[in-house]
Each structure stands twice: as structure tokens, then as C-alpha cells.
C-alpha positions in Angstrom: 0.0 0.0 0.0 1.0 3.0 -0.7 -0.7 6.8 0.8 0.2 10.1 -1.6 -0.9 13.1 -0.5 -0.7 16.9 -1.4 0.3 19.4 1.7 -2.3 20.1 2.9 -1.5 17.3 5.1 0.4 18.5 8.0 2.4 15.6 8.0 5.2 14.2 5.9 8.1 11.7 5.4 9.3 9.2 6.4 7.4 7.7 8.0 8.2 4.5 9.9 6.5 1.5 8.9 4.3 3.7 5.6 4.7 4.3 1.9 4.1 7.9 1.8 4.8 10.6 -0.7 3.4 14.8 -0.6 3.4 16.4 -4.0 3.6 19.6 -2.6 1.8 23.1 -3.2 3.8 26.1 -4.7 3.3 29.3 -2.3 4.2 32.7 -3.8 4.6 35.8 -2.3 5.7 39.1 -3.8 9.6 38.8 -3.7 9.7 34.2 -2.7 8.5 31.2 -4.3 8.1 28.1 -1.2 7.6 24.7 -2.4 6.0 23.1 1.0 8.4 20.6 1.8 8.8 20.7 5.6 8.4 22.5 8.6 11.9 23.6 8.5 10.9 26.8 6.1 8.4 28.4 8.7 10.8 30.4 10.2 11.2 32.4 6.6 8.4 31.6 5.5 6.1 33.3 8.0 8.5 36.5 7.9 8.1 36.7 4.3 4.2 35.8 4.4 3.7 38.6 7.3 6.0 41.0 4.6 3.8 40.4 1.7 1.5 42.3 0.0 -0.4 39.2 -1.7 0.0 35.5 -2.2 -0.8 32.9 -4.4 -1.3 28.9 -4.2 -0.2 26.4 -7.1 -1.6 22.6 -6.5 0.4 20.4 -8.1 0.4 19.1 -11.5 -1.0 15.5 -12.6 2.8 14.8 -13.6 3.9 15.3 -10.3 1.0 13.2 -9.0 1.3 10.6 -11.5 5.1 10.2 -10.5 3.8 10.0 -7.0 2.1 7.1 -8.2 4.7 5.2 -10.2 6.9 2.4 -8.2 4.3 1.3 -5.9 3.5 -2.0 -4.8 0.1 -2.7 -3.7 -2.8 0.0 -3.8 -2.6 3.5 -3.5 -4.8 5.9 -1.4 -4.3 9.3 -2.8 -5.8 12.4 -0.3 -6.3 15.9 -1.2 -7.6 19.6 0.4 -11.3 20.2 -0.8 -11.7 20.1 -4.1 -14.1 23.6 -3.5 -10.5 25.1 -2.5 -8.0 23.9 -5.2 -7.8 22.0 -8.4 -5.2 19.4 -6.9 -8.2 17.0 -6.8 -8.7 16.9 -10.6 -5.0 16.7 -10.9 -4.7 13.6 -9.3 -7.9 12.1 -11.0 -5.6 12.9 -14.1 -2.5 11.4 -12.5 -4.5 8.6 -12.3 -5.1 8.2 -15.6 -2.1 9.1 -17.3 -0.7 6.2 -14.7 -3.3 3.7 -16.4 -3.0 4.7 -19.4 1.3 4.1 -19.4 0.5 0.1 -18.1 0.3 0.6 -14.2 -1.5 -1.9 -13.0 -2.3 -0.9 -9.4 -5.2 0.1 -8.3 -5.8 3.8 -7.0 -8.7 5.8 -5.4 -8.6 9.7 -4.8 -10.1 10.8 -1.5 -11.2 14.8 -1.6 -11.5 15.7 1.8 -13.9 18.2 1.8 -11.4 19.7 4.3 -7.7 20.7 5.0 -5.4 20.1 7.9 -7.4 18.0 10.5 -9.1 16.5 7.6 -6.8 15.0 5.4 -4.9 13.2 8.7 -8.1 11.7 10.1 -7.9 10.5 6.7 -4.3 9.5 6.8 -4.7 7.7 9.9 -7.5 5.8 9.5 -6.5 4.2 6.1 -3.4 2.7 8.2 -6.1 1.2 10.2 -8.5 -0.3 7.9 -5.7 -1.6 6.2 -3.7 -3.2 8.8 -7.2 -5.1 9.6 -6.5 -6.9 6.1 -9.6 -5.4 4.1 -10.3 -5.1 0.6 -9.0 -2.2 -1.3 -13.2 -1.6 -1.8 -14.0 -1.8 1.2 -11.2 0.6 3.1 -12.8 3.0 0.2 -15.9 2.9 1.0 -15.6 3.1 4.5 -13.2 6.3 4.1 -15.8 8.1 2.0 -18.5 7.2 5.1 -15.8 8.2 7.3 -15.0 11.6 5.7 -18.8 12.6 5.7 -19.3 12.1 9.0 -16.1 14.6 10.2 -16.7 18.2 11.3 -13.9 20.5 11.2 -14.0 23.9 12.2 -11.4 26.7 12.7 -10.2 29.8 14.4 -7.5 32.2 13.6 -6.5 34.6 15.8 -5.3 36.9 12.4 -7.9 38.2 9.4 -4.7 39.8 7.7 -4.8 36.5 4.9 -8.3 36.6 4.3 -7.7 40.4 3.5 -4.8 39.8 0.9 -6.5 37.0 -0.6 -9.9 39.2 -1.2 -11.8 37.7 0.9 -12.2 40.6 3.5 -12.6 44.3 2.9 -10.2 46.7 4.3 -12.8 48.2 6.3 -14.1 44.9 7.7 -10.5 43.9 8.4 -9.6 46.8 9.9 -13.2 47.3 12.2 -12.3 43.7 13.3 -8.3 44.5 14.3 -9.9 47.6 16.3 -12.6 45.8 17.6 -10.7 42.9 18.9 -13.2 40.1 16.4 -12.2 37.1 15.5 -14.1 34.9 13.3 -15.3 31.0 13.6 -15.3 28.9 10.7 -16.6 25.8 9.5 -16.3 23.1 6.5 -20.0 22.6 4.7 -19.2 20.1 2.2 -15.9 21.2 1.0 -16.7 24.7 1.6 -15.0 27.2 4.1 -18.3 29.0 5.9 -18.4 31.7 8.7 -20.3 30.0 11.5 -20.1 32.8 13.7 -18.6 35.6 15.2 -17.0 36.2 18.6 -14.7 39.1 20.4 -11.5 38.1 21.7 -9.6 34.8 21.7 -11.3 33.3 25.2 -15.0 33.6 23.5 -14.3 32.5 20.4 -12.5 29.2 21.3 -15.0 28.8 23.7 -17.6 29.2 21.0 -15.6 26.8 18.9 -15.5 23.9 21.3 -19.0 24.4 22.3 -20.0 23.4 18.6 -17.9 20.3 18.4 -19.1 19.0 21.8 -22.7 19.0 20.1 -20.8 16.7 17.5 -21.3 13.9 20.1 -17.3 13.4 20.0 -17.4 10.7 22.8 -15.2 7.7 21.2 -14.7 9.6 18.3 -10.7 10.7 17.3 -9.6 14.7 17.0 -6.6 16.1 14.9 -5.8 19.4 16.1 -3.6 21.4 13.4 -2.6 25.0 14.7 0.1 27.8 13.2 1.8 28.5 16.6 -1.2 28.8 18.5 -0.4 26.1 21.2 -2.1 27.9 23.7 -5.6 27.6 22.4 -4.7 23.9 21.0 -4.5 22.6 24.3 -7.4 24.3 25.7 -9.3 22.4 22.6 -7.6 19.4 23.0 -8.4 19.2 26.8 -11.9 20.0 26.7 -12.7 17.4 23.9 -10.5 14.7 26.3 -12.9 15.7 28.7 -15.7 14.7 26.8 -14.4 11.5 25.4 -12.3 11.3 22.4 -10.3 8.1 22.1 -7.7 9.5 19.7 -5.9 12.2 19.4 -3.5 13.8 17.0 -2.0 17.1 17.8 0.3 18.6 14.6 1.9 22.0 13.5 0.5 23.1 9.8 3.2 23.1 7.9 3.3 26.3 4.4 0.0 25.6 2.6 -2.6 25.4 5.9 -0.5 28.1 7.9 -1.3 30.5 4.8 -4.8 29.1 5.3 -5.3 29.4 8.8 -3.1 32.9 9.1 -1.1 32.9 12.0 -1.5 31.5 15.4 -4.6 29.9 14.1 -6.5 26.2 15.4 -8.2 23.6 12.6 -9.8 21.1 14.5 -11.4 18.2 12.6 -13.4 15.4 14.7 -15.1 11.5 13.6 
């Protein structure tokens, strides 16, 4: 078996005892290029992000995912961010193809998360499971799709500044909400990044933010908790969902693709 992902899973090789390969995003800002490699880059990275005047996101190419592809032995589970947020989902439909259609013989399925961050490594995580139970290829698929409709994730971020470069926030909004102290609590509707509501200050709005996922039902359910340097407000998540029951629990730094999403010192939480 083997598990390719693109970066917007926070986690990357090796990894002891997985085939696993990231085709990675291309971030570019208005005087750097980052391919997202590693967590090694945030140091530069999140000067040069903070520096920027605008950004732009590159998924990557069916090439890159059909090389991804090529050499392995056994299935392949590929896993990308929402295919509402990026076109690396059709890319690796077509690395798919192009890797059929040059005589590979094994056979692949493409998860779209509907998510980023927490999403894609519930994902990552549980197709270890299933598949160290000795199912079907057909099976561990089908199950995964089940799996990834049932999960909730939802996000905070403690800056708005992204959302403003990207377009997605007016000046005046953005500014009203530096002044006024707002932060913003988000949610994933299918694949799509929602406001859920509206809080001011850190305390309420993390507090609004595990008060939705505990009406999730999240006893014997596992959490990934993704954050950008926020691990204040991580473990204040992570705590309060252990309190209420959670049997697993996976607790990562994004690494360049979801810290441009989440903005700095932000928290992703995904739960099923």
C-alpha cells in the first residue's frame, strides 16, 4: 500500500513502517517562491508571508502526482484539500489516468476531503487502520468516503490579515475587526470554508468553537488538532474534547500551505 498526499497534510516523510509521498503546493509571495516541503521553512516563510502584499497557491500538477504514483506496490490511497478550494483534486484524477493509461496496474482511489489540515490526517490515519485489519481495497474506500462525511472540522485564527490579501475581507471589515478585537469562527459545509459565527476576543471564540464540536457527540470519536503557533488555544481544545471523550488524538503544526490558510496562530480542528 501506498498513501500520496498533497500538503495540505500537516504531516510528511518518512514515516516509519508507511509508503508515503506529498506532491507539494507552490506558495508565492511578492519577492519568494516556497515549495512546501517541511516544517523547517516556517521560520522564513512566515517573515516573508507577514511581509507580503499578496500570495498565491499552485496545487500540483497530474505529472507530479502521477510520478507519485509510479513504483508502488500494492494499492494506492491518494488524499487531497477540498476540491471547492483547489484544483489538486482533478490533478490527481488525471495522474490517475495518465498512470493507467502508461500500463500501471495498481489500483488507486482519490479521497477529496472536503477539508484541509485535521481532515486529510483523520484521513491519513485511518486508512493505516483499515488496512492493517486486512480489508479489501473496496472496502477501506468505502468506509473512508463514510468516514470523511461524518467529520466536522472547524477553525479559528487569531489573524484576518490572509483573508484580507487573498480578497476575501474588505479593508474596512478587516480593519473594524483589528480595532474591535473580532475574531471569526469557521466551518467546513461540504468542502466549503463558511463563517459559523462571530465572537470578540480569543477566550470567546475558542470557547464558541469547542461548544459546537461538543454537540458533535465526540465521545469515542478521534480529534486532529492542526494550529500555526497557536499552542495555547490547541491545548485548551484538546483538553476539553478529552474531557468529553475522544479516544484519539492527534496534535500537529501546519506546515506552508494550511499556515497561509489558517493565518497565523490559528486552530483547525477536525473530529469522527
Amino acid at each position: 500500500m501506498r498513501i500520496v498526499s498533497d500538503s495540505s497534510l500537516d504531516i510528511r516523510p518518512p514515516m516509519k513502517g508507511v509508503d508515503f509521498v506529498v506532491v507539494p503546493f507552490v506558495i508565492t509571495f511578492d519577492n519568494s517562491e516556497w515549495r512546501d516541503l517541511d516544517w523547517s521553512q516556517l521560520p522564513q516563510f512566515e517573515k516573508d508571508m507577514k511581509s507580503t502584499r499578496s500570495f498565491k497557491t499552485a496545487c500540483p500538477s497530474p505529472n507530479e502526482w502521477l510520478e507519485a504514483f509510479r513504483g508502488a506496490e500494492g494499492p494506492i490511497y491518494g488524499i487531497t484539500i477540498s476540491s471547492k478550494l483547489s484544483g489538486s483534486y482533478n490533478a490527481a484524477v488525471l495522474g490517475k489516468e495518465l498512470y493507467h493509461e502508461e500500463g500501471g496496474t495498481e489500483k488507486i482511489h482519490i479521497f477529496d476531503s472536503k477539508s484541509a489540515g485535521g481532515g486529510p490526517s483523520l484521513i491519513f490515519y485511518k486508512i493505516q487502520e483499515l488496512h492493517s485489519q486486512g480489508l479489501e481495497f473496496e472496502e477501506i474506500v468505502e468506509r473512508i468516503e463514510n468516514y470523511r462525511d461524518s467529520m466536522e472540522t472547524m477553525f479559528v485564527s487569531e489573524s484576518l490579515d490572509n483573508l484580507a490579501k487573498a480578497g476575501r475581507l474588505s479593508k474596512l471589515k478587516h480593519r473594524f475587526a483589528k480595532v474591535m478585537n473580532i475574531k471569526l469562527v469557521m466551518i467546513a459545509d461540504d468542502g466549503e470554508i463558511l463563517q459559523s459565527s462571530t465572537a470578540r476576543g480569543s477566550h470567546k471564540a475558542f470557547k464558541s468553537l469547542v461548544d459546537s464540536l461538543l454537540e458533535f457527540e465526540p465521545q469515542g470519536k478521534w480529534l486532529s488538532i492542526n494550529h500555526s503557533g497557536n499552542e495555547k488555544w490547541a491545548n485548551y481544545v484538546k483538553e476539553e474534547l478529552e474531557k468529553a471523550g475522544v479516544t484519539r488524538v492527534f496534535f500537529q503544526r501546519t506546515t506552508l500551505l494550511n499556515t497561509i490558510y489558517l493565518d497565523l496562530n490559528g486552530v483547525i480542528v477536525s473530529i469522527a
